[in-house]
Biotite code that builds the C-alpha atoms (Angstrom):
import biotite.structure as struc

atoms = struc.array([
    struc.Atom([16.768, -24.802, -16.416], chain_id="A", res_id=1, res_name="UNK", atom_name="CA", element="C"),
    struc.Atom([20.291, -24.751, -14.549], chain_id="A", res_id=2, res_name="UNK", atom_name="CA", element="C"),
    struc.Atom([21.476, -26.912, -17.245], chain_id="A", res_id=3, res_name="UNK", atom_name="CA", element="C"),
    struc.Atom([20.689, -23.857, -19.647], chain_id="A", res_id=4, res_name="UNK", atom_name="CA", element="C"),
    struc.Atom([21.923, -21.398, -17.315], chain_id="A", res_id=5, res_name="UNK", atom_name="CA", element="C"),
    struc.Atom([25.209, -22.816, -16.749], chain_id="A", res_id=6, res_name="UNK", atom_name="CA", element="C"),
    struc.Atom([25.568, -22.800, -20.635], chain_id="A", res_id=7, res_name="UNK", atom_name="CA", element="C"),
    struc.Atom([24.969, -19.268, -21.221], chain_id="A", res_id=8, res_name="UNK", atom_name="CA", element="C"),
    struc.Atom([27.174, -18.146, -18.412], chain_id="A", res_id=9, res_name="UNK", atom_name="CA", element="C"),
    struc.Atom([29.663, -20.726, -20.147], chain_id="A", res_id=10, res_name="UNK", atom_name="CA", element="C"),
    struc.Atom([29.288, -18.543, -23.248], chain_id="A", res_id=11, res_name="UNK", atom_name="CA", element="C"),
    struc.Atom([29.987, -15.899, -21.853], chain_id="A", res_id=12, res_name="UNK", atom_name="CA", element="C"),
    struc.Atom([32.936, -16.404, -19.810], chain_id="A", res_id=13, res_name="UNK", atom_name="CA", element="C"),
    struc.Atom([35.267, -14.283, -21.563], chain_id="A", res_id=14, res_name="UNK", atom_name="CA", element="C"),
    struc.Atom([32.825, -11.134, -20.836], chain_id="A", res_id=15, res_name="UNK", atom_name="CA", element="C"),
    struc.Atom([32.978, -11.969, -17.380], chain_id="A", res_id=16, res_name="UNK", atom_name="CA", element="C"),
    struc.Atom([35.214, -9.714, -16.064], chain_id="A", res_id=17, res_name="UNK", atom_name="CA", element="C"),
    struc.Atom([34.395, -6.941, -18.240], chain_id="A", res_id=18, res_name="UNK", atom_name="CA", element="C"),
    struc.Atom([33.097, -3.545, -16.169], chain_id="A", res_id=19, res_name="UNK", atom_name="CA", element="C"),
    struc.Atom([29.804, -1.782, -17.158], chain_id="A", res_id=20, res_name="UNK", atom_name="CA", element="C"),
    struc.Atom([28.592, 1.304, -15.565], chain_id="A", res_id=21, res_name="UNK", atom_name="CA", element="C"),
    struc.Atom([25.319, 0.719, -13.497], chain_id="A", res_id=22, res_name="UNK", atom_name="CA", element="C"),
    struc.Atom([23.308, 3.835, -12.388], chain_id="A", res_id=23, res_name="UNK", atom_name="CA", element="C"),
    struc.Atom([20.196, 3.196, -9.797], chain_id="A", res_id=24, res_name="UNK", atom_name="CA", element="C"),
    struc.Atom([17.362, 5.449, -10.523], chain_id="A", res_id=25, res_name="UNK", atom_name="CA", element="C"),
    struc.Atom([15.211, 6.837, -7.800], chain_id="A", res_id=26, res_name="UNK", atom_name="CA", element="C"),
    struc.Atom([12.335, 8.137, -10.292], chain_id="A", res_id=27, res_name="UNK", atom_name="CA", element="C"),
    struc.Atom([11.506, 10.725, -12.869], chain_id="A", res_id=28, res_name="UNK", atom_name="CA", element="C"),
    struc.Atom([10.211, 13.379, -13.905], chain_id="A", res_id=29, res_name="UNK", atom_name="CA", element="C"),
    struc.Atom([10.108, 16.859, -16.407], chain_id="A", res_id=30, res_name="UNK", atom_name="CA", element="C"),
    struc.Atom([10.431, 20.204, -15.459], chain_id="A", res_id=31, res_name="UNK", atom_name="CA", element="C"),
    struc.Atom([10.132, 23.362, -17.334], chain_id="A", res_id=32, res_name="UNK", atom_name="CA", element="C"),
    struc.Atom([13.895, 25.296, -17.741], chain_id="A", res_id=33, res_name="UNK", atom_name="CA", element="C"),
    struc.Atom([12.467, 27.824, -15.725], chain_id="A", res_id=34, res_name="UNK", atom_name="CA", element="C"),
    struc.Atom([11.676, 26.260, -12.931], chain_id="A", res_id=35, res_name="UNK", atom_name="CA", element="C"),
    struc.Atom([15.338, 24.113, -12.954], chain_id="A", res_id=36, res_name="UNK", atom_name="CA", element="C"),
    struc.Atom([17.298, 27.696, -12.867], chain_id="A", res_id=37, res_name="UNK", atom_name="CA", element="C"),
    struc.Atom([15.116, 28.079, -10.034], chain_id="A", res_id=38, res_name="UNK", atom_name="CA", element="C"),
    struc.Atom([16.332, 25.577, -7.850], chain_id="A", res_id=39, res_name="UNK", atom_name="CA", element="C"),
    struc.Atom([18.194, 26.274, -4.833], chain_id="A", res_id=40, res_name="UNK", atom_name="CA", element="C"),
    struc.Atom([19.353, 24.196, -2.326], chain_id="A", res_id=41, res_name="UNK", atom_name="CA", element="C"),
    struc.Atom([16.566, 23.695, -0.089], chain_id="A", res_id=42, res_name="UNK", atom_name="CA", element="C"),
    struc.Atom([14.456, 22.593, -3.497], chain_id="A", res_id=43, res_name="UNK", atom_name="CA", element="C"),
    struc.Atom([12.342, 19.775, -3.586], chain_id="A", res_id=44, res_name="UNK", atom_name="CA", element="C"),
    struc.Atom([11.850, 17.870, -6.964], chain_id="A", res_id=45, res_name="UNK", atom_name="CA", element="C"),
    struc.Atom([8.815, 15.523, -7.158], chain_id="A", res_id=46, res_name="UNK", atom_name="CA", element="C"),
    struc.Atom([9.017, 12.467, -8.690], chain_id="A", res_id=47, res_name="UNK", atom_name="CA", element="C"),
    struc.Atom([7.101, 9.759, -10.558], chain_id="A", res_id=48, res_name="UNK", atom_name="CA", element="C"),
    struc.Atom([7.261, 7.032, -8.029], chain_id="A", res_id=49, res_name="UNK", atom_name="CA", element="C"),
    struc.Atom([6.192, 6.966, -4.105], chain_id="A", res_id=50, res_name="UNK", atom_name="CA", element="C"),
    struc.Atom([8.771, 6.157, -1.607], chain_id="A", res_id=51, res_name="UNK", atom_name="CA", element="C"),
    struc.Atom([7.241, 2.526, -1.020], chain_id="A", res_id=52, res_name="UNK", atom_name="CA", element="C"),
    struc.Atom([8.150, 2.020, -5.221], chain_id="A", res_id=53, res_name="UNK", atom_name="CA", element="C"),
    struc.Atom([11.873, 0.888, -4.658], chain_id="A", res_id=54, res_name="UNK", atom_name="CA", element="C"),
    struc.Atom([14.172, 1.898, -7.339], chain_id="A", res_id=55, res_name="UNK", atom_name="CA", element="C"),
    struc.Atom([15.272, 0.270, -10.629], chain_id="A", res_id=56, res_name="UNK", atom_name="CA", element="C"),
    struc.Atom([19.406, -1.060, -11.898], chain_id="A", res_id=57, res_name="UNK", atom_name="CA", element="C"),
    struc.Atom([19.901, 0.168, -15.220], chain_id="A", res_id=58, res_name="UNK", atom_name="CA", element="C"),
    struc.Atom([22.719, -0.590, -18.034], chain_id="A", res_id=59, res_name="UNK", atom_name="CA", element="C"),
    struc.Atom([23.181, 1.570, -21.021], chain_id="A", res_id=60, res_name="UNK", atom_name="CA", element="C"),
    struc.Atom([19.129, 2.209, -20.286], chain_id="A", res_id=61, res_name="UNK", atom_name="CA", element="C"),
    struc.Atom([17.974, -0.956, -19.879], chain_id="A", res_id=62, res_name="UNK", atom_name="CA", element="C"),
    struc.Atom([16.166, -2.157, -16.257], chain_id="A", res_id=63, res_name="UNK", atom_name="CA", element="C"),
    struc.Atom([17.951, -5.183, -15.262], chain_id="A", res_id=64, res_name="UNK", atom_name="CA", element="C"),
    struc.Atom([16.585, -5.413, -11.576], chain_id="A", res_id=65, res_name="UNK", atom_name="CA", element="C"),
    struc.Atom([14.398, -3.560, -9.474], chain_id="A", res_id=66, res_name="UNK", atom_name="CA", element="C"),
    struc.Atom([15.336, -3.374, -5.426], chain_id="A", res_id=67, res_name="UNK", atom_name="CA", element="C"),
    struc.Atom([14.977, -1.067, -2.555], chain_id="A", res_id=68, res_name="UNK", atom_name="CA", element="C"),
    struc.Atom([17.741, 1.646, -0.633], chain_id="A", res_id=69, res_name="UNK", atom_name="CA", element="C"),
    struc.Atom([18.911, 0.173, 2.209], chain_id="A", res_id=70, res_name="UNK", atom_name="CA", element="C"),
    struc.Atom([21.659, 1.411, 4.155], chain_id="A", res_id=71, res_name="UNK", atom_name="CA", element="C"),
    struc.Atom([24.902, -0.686, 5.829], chain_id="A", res_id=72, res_name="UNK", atom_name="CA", element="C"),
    struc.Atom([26.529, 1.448, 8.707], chain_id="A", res_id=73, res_name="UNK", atom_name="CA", element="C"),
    struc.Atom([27.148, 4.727, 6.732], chain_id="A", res_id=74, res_name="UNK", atom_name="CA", element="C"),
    struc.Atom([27.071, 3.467, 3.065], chain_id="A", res_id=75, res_name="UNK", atom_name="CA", element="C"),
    struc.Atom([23.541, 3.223, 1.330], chain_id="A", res_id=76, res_name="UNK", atom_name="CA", element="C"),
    struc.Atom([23.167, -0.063, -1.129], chain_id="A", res_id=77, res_name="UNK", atom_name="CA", element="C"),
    struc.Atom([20.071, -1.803, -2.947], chain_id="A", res_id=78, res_name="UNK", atom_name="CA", element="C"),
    struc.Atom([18.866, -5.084, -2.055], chain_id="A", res_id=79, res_name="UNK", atom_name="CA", element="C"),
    struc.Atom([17.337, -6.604, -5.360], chain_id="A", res_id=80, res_name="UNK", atom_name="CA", element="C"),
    struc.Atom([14.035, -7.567, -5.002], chain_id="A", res_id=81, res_name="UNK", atom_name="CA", element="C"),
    struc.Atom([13.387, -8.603, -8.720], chain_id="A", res_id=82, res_name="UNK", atom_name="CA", element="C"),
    struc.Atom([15.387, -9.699, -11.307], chain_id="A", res_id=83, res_name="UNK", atom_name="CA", element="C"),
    struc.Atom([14.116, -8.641, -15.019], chain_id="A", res_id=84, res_name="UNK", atom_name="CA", element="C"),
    struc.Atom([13.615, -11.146, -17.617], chain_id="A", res_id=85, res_name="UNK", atom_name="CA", element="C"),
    struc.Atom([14.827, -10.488, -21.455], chain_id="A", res_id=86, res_name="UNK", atom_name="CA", element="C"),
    struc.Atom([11.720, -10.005, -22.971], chain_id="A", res_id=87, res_name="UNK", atom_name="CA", element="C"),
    struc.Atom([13.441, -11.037, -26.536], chain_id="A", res_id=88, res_name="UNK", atom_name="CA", element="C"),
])
């Protein structure tokens, strides 16, 4: 299994230092136009998951790992719990 690993990280070595936008996302959810020009600062928008759910690492849409917030002196991060297979 390393073996293999090593060899696909070998093929793609000249990718490697290539930058690609992440975005972490919290949960989900759909809500009527109405009610978004309704909003106001003190707002609350429910959302799919429950706060014990973690969060999920995306690239151009697709889950790559799954982790929960943590927070390091004033800066919030996510620790990956779960890496996501290709399911090709």
């Amino acid at each position: 299994m390393k073996q293999e690993n090593d060899e696909i990280i070998e093929s793609w070595r000249e990718f490697m230092d290539v930058r690609i936008p992440l975005s972490v996302e919290l949960g989900s959810t759909q809500m009527k136009i109405r009610d978004i020009l309704e909003l106001d600062e003190s707002s609350i928008i429910r959302l799919t998951r429950s706060t014990g759910e973690g969060v999920d690492v995306r690239a151009d849409g697709q889950r790559l790992v799954s982790g929960e917030i943590i927070v390091i002196e004033d800066r919030a991060g996510v620790r990956v719990n779960e890496i996501i297979k290709n399911k090709n």
